[in-house]
GUBA-160693 format. One record per residue (C-alpha): residue number from 0; residue in three letters; x, y, z. Coordinates in Angstrom, 2 decimals, always signed. Layout:
[rec NUM,'ALA',[X,Y,Z]],
...
***
This chain:
[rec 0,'UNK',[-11.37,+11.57,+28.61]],
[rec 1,'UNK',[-8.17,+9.44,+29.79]],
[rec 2,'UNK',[-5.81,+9.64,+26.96]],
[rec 3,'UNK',[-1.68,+9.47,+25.51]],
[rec 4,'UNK',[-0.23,+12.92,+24.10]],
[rec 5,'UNK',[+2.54,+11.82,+21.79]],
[rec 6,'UNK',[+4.49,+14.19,+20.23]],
[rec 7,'UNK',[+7.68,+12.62,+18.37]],
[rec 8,'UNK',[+9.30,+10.51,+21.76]],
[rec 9,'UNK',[+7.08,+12.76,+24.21]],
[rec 10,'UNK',[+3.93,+11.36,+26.19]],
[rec 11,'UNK',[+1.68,+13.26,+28.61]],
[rec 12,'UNK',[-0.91,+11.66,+30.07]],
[rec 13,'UNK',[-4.34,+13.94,+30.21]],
[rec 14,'UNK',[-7.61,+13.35,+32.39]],
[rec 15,'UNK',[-10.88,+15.34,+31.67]],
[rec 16,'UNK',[-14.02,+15.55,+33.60]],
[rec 17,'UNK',[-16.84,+14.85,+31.20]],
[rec 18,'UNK',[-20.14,+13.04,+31.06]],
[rec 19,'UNK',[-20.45,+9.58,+30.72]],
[rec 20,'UNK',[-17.78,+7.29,+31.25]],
[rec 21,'UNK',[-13.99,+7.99,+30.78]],
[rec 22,'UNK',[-12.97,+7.40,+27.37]],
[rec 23,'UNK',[-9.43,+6.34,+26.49]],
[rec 24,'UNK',[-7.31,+8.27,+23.47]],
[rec 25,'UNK',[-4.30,+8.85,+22.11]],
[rec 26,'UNK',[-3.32,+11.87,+20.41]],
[rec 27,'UNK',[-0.82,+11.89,+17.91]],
[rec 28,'UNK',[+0.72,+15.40,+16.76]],
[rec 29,'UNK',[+3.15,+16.18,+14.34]],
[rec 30,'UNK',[+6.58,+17.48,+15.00]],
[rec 31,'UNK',[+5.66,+20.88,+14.60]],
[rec 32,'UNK',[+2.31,+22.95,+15.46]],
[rec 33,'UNK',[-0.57,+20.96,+13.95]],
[rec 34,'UNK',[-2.27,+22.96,+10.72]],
[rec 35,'UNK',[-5.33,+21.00,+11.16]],
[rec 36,'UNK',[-6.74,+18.27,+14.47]],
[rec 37,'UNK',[-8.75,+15.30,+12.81]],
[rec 38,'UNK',[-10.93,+12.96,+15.11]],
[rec 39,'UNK',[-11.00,+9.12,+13.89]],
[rec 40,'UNK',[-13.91,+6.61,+14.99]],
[rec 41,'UNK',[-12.60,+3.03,+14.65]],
[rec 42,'UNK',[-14.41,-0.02,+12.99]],
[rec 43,'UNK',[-17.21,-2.07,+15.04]],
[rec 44,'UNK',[-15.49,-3.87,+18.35]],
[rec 45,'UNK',[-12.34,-2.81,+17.08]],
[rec 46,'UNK',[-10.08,+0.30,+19.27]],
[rec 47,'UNK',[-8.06,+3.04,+18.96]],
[rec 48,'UNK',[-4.72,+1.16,+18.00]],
[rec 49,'UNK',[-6.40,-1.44,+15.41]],
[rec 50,'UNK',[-3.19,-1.48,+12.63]],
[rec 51,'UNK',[-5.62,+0.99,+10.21]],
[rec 52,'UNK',[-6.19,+3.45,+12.79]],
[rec 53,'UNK',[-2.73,+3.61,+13.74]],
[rec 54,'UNK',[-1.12,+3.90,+10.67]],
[rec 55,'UNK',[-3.49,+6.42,+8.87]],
[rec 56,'UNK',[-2.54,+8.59,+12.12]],
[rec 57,'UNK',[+0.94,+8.43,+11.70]],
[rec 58,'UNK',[+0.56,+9.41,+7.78]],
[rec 59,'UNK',[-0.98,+12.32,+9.05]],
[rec 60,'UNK',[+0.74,+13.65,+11.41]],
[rec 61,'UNK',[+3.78,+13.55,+8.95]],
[rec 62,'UNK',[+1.63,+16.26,+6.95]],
[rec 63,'UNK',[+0.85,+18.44,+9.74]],
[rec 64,'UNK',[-2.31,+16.91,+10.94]],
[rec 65,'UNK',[-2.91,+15.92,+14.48]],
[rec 66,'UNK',[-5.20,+12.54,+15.25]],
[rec 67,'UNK',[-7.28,+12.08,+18.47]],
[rec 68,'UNK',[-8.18,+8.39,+17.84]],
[rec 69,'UNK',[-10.33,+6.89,+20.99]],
[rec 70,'UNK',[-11.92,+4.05,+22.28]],
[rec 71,'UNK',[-15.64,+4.04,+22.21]],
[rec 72,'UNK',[-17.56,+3.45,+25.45]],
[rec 73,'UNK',[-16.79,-0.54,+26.64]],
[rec 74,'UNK',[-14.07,-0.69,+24.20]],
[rec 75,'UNK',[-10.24,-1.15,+24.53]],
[rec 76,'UNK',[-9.19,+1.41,+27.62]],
[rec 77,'UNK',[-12.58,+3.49,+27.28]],
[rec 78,'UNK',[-15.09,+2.92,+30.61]],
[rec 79,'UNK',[-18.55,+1.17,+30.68]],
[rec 80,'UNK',[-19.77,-1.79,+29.59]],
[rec 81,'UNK',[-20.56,-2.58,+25.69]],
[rec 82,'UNK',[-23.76,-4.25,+26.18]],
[rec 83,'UNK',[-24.90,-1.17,+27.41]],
[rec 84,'UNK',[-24.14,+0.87,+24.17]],
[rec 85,'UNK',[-25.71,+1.58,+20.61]],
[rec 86,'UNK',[-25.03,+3.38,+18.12]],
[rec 87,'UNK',[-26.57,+6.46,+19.80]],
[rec 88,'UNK',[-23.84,+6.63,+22.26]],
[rec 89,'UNK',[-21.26,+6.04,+19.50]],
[rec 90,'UNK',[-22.43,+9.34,+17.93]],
[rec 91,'UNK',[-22.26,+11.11,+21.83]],
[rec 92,'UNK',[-18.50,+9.50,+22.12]],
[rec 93,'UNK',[-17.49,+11.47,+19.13]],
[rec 94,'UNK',[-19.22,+15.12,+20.58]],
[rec 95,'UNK',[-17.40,+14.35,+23.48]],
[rec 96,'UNK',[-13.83,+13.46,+22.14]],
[rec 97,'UNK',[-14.51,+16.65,+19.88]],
[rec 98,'UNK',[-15.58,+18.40,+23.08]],
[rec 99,'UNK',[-12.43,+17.54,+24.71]],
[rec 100,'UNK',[-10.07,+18.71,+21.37]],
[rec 101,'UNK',[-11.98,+22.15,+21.60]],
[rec 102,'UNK',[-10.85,+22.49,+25.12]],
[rec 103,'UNK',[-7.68,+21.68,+24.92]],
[rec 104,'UNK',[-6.07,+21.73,+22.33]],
[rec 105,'UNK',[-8.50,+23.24,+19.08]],
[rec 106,'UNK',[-11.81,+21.93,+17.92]],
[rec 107,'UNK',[-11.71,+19.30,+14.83]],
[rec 108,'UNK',[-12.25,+20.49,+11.13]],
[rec 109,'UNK',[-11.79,+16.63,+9.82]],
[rec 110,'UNK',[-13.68,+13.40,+10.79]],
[rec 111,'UNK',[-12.77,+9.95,+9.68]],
[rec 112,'UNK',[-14.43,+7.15,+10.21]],
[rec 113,'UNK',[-13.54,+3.65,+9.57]],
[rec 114,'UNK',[-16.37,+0.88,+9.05]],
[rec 115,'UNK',[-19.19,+1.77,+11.58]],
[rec 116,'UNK',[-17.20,+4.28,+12.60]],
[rec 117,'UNK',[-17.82,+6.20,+9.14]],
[rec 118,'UNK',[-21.10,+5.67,+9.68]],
[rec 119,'UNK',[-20.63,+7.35,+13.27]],
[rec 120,'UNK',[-18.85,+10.26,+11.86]],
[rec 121,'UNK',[-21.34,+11.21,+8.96]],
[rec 122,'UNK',[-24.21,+10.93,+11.69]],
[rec 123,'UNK',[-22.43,+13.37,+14.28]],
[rec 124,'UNK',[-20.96,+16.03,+12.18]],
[rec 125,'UNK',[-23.78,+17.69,+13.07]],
[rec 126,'UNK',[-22.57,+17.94,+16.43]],
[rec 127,'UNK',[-18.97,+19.71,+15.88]],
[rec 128,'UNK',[-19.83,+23.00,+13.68]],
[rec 129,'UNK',[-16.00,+23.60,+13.23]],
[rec 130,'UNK',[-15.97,+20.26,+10.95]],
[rec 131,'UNK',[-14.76,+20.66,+7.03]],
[rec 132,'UNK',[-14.51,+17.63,+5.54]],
[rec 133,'UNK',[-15.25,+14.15,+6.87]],
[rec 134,'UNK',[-14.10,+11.30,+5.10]],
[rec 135,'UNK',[-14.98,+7.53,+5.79]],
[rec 136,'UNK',[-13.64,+4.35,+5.10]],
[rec 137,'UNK',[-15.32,+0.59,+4.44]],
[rec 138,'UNK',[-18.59,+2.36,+5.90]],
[rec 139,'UNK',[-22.00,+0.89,+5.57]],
[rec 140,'UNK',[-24.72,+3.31,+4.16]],
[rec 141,'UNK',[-27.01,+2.23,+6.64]],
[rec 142,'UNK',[-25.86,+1.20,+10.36]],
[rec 143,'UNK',[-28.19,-1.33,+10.38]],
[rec 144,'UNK',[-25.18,-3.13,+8.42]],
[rec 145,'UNK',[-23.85,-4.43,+11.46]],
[rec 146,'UNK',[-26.86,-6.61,+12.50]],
[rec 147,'UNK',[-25.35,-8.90,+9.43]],
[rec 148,'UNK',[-22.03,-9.69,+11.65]],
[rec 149,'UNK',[-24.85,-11.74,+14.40]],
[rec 150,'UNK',[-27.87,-12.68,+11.86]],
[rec 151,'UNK',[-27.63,-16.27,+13.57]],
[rec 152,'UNK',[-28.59,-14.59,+17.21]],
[rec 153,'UNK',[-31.80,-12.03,+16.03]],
[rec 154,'UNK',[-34.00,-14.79,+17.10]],
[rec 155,'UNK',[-32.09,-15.40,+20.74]],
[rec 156,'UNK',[-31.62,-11.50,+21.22]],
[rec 157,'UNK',[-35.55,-10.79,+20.03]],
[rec 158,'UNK',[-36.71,-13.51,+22.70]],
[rec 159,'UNK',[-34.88,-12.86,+25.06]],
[rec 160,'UNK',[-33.29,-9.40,+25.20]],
[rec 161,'UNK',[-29.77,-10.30,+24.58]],
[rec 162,'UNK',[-27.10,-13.05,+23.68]],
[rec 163,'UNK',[-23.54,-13.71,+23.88]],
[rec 164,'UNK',[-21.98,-13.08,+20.36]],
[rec 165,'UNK',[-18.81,-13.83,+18.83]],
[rec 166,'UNK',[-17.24,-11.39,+16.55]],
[rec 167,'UNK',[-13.54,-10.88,+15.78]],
[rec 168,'UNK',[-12.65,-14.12,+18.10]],
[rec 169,'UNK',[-14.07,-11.78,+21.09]],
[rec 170,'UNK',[-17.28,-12.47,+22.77]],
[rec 171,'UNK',[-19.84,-9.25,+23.20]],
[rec 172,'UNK',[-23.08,-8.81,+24.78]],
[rec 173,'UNK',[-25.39,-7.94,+22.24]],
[rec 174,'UNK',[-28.79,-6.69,+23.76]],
[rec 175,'UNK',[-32.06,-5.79,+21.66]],
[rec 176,'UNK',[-31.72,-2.05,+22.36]],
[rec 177,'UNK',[-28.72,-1.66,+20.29]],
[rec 178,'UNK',[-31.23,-3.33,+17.30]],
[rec 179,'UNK',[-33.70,-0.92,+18.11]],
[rec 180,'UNK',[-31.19,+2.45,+17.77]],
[rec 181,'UNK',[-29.52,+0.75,+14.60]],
[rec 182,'UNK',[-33.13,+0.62,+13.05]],
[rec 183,'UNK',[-34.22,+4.32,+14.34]],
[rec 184,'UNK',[-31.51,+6.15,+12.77]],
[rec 185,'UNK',[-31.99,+8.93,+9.62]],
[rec 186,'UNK',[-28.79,+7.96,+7.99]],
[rec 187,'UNK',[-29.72,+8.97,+4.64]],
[rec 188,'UNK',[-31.39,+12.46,+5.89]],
[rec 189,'UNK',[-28.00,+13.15,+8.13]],
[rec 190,'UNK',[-25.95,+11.94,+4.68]],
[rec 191,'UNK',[-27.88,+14.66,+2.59]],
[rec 192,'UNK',[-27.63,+16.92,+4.74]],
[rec 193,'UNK',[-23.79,+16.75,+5.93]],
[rec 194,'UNK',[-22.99,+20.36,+5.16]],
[rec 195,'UNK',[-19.14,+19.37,+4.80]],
[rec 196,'UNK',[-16.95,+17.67,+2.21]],
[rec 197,'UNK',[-17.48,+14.21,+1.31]],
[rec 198,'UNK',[-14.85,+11.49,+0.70]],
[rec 199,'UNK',[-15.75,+7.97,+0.35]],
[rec 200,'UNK',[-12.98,+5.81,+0.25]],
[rec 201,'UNK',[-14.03,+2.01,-0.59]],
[rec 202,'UNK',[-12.58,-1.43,-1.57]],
[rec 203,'UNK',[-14.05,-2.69,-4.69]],
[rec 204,'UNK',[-13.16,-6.22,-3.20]],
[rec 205,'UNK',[-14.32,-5.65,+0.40]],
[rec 206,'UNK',[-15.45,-8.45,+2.07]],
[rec 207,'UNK',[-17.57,-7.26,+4.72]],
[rec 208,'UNK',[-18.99,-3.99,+3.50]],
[rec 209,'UNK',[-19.70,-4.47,-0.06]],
[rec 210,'UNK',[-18.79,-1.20,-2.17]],
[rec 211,'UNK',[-22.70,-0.62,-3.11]],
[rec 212,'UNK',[-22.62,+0.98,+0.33]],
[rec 213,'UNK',[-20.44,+3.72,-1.16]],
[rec 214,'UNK',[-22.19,+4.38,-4.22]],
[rec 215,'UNK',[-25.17,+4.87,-1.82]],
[rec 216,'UNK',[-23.43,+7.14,+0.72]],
[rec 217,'UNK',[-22.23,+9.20,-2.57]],
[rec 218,'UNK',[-25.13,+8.95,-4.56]],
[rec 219,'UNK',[-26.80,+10.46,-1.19]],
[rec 220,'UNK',[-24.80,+13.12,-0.38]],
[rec 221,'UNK',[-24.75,+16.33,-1.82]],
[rec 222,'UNK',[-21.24,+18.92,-3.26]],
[rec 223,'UNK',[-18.68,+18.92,-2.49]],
[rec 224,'UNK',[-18.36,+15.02,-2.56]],
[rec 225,'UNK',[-15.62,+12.44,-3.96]],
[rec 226,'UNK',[-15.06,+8.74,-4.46]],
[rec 227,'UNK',[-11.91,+6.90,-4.23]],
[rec 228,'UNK',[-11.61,+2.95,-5.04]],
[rec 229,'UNK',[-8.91,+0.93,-2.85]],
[rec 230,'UNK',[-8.15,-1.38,-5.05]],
[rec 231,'UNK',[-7.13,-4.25,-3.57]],
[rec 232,'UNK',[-7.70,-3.69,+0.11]],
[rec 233,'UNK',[-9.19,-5.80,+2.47]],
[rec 234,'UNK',[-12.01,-4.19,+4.70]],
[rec 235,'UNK',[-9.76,-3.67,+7.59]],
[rec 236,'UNK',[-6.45,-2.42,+5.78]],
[rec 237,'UNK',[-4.25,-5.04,+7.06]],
[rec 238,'UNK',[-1.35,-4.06,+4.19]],
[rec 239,'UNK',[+0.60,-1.31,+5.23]],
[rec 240,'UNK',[+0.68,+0.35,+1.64]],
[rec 241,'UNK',[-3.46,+0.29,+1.71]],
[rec 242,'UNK',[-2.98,+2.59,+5.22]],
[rec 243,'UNK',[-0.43,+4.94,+4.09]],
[rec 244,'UNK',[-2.64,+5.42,+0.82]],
[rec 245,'UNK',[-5.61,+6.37,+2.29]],
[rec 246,'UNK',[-3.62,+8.99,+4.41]],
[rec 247,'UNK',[-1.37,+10.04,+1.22]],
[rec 248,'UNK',[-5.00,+11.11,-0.30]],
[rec 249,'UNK',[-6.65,+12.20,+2.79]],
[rec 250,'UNK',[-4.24,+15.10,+3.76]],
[rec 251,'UNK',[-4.39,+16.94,+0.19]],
[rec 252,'UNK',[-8.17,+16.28,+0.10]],
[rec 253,'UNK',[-9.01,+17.97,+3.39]],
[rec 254,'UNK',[-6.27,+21.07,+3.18]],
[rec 255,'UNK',[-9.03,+22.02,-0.08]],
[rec 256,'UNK',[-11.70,+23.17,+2.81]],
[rec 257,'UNK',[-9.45,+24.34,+5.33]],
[rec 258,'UNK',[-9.28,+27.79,+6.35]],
[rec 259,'UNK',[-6.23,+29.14,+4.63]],
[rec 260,'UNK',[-5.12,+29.64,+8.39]],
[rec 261,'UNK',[-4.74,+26.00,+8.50]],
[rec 262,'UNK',[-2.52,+25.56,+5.83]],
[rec 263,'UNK',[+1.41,+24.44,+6.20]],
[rec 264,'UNK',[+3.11,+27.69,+6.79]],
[rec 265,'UNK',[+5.35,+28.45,+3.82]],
[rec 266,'UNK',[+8.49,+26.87,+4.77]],
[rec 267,'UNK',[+7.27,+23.28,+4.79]],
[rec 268,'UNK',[+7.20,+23.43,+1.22]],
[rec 269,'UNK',[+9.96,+25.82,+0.46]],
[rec 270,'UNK',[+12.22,+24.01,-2.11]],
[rec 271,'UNK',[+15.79,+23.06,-0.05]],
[rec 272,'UNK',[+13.78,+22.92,+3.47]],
[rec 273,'UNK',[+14.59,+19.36,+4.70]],
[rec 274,'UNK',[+13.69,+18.24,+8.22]],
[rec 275,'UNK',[+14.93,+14.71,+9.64]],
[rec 276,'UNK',[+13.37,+13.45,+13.05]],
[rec 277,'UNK',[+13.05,+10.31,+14.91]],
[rec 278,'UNK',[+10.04,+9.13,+16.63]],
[rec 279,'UNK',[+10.98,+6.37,+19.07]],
[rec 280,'UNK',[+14.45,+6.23,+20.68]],
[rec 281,'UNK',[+14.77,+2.76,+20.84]],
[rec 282,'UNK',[+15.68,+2.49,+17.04]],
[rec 283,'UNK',[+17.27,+4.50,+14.08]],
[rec 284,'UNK',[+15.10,+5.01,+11.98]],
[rec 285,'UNK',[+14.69,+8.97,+10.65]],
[rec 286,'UNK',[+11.77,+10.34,+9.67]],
[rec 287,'UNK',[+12.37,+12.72,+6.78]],
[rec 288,'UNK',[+10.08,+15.44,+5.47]],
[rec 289,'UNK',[+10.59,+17.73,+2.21]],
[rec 290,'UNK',[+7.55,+19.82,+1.36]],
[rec 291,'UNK',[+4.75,+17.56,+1.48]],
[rec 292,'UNK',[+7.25,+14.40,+0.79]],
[rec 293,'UNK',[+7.94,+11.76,+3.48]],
[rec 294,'UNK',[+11.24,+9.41,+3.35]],
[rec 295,'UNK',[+12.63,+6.97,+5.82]],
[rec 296,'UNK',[+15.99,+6.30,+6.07]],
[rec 297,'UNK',[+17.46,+3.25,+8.24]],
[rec 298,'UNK',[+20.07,+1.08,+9.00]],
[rec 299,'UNK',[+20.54,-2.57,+7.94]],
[rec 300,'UNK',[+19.81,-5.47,+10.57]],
[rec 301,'UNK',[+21.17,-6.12,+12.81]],
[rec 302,'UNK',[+22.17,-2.24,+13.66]],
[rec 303,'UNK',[+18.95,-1.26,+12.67]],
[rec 304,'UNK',[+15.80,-2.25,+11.71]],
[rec 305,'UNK',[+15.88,-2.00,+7.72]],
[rec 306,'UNK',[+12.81,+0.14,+7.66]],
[rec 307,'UNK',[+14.55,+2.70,+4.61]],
[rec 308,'UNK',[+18.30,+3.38,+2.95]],
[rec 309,'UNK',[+20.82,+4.38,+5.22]],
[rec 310,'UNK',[+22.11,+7.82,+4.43]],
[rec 311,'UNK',[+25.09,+6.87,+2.42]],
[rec 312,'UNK',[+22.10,+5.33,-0.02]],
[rec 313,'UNK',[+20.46,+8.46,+0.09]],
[rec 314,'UNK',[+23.41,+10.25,-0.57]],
[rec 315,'UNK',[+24.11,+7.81,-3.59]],
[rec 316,'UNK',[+20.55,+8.16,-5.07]],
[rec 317,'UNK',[+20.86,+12.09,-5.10]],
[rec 318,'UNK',[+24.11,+11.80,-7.48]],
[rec 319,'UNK',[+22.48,+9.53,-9.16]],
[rec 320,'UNK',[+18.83,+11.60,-10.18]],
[rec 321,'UNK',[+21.05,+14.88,-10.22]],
[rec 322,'UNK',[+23.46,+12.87,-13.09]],
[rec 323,'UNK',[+20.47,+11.11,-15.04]],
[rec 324,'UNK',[+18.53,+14.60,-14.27]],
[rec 325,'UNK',[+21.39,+17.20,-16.03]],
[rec 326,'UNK',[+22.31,+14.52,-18.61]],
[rec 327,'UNK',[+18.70,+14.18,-19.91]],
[rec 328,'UNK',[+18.21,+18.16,-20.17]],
[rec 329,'UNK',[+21.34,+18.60,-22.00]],
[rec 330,'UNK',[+20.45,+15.89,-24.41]],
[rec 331,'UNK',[+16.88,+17.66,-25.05]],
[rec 332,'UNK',[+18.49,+21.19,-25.56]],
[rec 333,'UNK',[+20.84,+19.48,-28.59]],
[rec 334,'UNK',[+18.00,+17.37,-29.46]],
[rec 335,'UNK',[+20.48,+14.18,-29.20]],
[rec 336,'UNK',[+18.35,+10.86,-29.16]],
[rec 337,'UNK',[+18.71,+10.01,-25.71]],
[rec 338,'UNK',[+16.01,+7.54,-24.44]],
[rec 339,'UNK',[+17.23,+6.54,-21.12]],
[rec 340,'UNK',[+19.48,+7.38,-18.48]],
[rec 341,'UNK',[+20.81,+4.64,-15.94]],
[rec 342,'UNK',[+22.90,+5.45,-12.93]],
[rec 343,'UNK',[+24.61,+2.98,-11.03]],
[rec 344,'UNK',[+26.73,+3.83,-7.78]],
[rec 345,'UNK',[+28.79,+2.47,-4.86]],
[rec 346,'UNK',[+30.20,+4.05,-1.87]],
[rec 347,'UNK',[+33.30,+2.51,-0.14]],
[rec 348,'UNK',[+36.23,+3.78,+1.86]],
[rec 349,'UNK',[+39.66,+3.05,+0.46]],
[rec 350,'UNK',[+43.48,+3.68,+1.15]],
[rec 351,'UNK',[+44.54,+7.16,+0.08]],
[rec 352,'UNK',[+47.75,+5.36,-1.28]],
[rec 353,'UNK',[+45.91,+3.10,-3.32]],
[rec 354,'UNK',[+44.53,+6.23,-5.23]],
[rec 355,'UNK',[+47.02,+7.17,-8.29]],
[rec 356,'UNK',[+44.77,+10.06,-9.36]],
[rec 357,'UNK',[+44.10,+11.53,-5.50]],
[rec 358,'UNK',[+45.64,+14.96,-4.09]],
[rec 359,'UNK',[+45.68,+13.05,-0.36]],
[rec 360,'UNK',[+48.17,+10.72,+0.04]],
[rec 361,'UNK',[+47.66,+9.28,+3.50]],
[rec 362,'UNK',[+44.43,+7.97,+5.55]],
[rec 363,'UNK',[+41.34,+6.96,+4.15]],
[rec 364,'UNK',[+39.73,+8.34,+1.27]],
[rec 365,'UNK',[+36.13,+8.08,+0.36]],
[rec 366,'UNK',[+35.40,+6.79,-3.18]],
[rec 367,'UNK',[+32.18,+6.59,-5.13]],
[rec 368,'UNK',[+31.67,+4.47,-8.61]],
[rec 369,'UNK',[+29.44,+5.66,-10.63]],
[rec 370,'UNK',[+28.41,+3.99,-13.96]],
[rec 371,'UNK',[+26.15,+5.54,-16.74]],
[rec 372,'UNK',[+24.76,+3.23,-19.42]],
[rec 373,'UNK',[+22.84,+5.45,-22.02]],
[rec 374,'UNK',[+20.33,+4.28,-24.17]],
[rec 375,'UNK',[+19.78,+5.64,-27.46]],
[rec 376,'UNK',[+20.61,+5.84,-31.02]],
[rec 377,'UNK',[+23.93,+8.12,-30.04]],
[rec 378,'UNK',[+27.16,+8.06,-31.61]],
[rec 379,'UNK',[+30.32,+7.94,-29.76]],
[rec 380,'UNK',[+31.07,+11.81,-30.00]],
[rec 381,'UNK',[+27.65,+12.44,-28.33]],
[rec 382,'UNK',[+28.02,+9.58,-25.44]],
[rec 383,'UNK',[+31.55,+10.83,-24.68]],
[rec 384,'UNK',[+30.14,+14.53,-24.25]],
[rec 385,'UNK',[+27.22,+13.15,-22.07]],
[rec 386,'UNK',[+29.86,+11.21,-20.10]],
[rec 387,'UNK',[+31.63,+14.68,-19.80]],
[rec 388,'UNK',[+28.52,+16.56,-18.67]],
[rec 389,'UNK',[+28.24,+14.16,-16.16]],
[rec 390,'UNK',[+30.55,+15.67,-13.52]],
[rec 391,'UNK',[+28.29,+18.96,-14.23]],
[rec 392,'UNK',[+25.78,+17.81,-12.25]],
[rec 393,'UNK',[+25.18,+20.46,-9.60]],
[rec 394,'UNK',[+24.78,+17.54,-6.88]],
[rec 395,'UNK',[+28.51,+16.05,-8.35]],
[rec 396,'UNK',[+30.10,+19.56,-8.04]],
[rec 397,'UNK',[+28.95,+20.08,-4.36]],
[rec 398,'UNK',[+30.55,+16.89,-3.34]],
[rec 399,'UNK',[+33.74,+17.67,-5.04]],
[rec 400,'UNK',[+33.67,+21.30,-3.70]],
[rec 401,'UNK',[+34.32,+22.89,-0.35]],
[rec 402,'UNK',[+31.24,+22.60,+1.84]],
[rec 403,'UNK',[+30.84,+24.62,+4.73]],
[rec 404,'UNK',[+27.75,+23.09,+7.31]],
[rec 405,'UNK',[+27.37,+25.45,+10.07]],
[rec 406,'UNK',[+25.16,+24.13,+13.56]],
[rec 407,'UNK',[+23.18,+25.87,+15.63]],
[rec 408,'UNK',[+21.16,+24.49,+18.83]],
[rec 409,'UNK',[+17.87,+24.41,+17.91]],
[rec 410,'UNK',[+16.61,+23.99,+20.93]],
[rec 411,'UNK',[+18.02,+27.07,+22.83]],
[rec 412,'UNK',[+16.47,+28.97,+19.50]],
[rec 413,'UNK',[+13.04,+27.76,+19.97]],
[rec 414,'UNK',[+13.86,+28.23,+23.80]],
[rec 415,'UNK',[+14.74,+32.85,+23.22]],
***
């Protein structure tokens, strides 16, 4: 297996001898050491870096979950020829990829499978014994599906043993084996028989796998098993928000039948433990993780790309929830009828000299407006005391109080 290691900005190229031909991957791991390595098959003639595939890894890997997505054999980077394949050797692929993991890095507890690729992943969990939970996407209930996407060339491929057929503006050599396998295989006796958690995740609206195939796969399959409706989403998850879904109830999902070994060690969801990181160099953009929640934060174009709020908006929307936070609290202790809390602020840099009310009186000063409208049936003694309480938000007193921010290398720790 030919592959990318990527690890934040890192990449290390890895070759392994195994049977068959070579079979390109990527692996994406998370900033720190992986809790849990998932393997993810990829829809029919699509690859490793199809949008889905690429952006349900990156979900992951910002909860601690490492992805080994590959190319299946005459596919993308991967070796051989795709006439040559079937579904059969889809199912081998995935021993092999999880074959590879075990070797190298640790065996897979999660499968995920997109399209055919869900069907490949509920047929070959058999295979990988370490596997927990497998989860699939879009996928058929039978494999035989697929014959659908070529209907108009069963005659041509019966007769005479193969055709030339177009399918996601590519052209592919179909041949009548790959018929044959799709029609030989148990699918329903491998579904009921998974021995690992189940969850089907399925457009309502999808327009190449109709969702029948998921009350099939779930009416099939045996405890522990769930359903999940993506409302909305197209077949191949084109919309970013559809992706990052799928991953934002994926992670929590599988951590249920992980060995408690495999669980986030107690600091990634310690309350106060914040970690920022970027993942390419060429732009700003910060990755930023507290507990299991993800954030972005960015600059505007042209400095950056606009991907999230720069941290001056960050630090502007935490005195703003801190303020609507302590003011709401004190209202329900007096039992004042407070109904709404809305915080508005601005950050700008002004002359110290052009503050009357400011201890400095030279250089630049930072200054931050903040305005509170209150809604509620509140007379003017109450507002005034909420306006008062205000500046008693904890995140208001640490910005008007001496801060002390102490630095360490972090690298020469993790280095002793």
């Amino acid at each position: 297996m030919e592959g990318t290691r990527t690890r934040g900005n890192e990449q290390e190229a890895r070759v392994s001898r195994l049977s068959g031909a070579p079979l390109a991957a990527r692996l994406d791991l998370p900033e720190t050491e992986p809790h849990a390595y998932a393997l993810f098959a990829h829809c029919f003639t699509c690859g490793k870096d199809v949008v889905a595939a690429a952006r349900i890894a990156r979900a992951l890997t910002e909860r601690g979950i490492a992805v080994l997505r590959f190319d299946f054999t005459g596919l993308g980077g991967s070796g051989g020829e795709f006439g040559n394949t079937h579904f059969s050797s889809n199912i081998a692929d995935l021993g092999r990829a999880a074959d590879h993991l075990r070797e190298y890095f640790a065996a897979p507890s999660i499968l995920i499978g997109h399209s055919l690729g869900g069907a490949a992943v509920l047929a070959a969990a058999h295979l990988i014994p370490e596997v927990r939970a497998v989860a699939t996407i879009g996928a058929p209930a039978d494999p035989q599906h697929v014959v659908g996407l070529f209907a108009e060339h069963r005659a041509r491929i019966d007769q005479d043993g193969d055709a030339e057929v177009l399918l996601a503006g590519r052209t592919f050599r179909v041949r009548r084996e790959l018929l044959d396998d799709l029609a030989a295989q148990p699918q329903a006796a491998r579904i009921a028989s998974l021995g690992a958690a189940l969850l089907v995740l399925h457009s309502p609206t999808d327009e190449l796998v109709g969702v029948d195939n998921a009350r099939r796969i779930f009416d099939t399959a045996r405890h522990p098993k769930s359903f999940i409706a993506l409302d909305g989403a197209d077949h191949l998850l084109t919309a970013p928000d559809d992706a990052a879904f799928v991953a934002a109830v994926l992670a929590p999902w599988a951590a249920r039948y992980l060995p408690k070994s495999a669980e986030p060690t107690p600091d990634a969801g310690r309350e106060g433990h914040v970690v920022v990181f970027g993942k390419r160099p060429s732009t700003l953009a910060q990755h930023i993780t507290v507990g299991p929640h993800h954030l972005v934060a960015d600059e505007p174009v042209p400095v950056g790309d606009d991907t999230g709020p720069t941290p001056y908006d960050l630090l502007l929307a935490a005195l703003g929830a801190c303020t609507a936070m302590t003011l709401r609290l004190y209202a329900q202790r007096k039992h004042w009828p407070l109904d709404d809390v809305t915080v508005s602020l601005r950050h700008s840099r002004i002359h110290a000299e052009d503050c009357a009310n400011c201890e400095t009186q030279a250089g630049m000063l930072d200054r931050i407006e903040r305005v509170i409208q209150l809604d509620g049936d509140l007379d003017d003694d109450q507002r005034k005391r909420l306006l008062e309480i205000a500046d008693r938000c904890p995140v208001h007193r640490t910005l008007q109080s001496e801060i002390v921010i102490d630095t360490t290398d972090g690298t020469a720790i993790a280095r002793s």
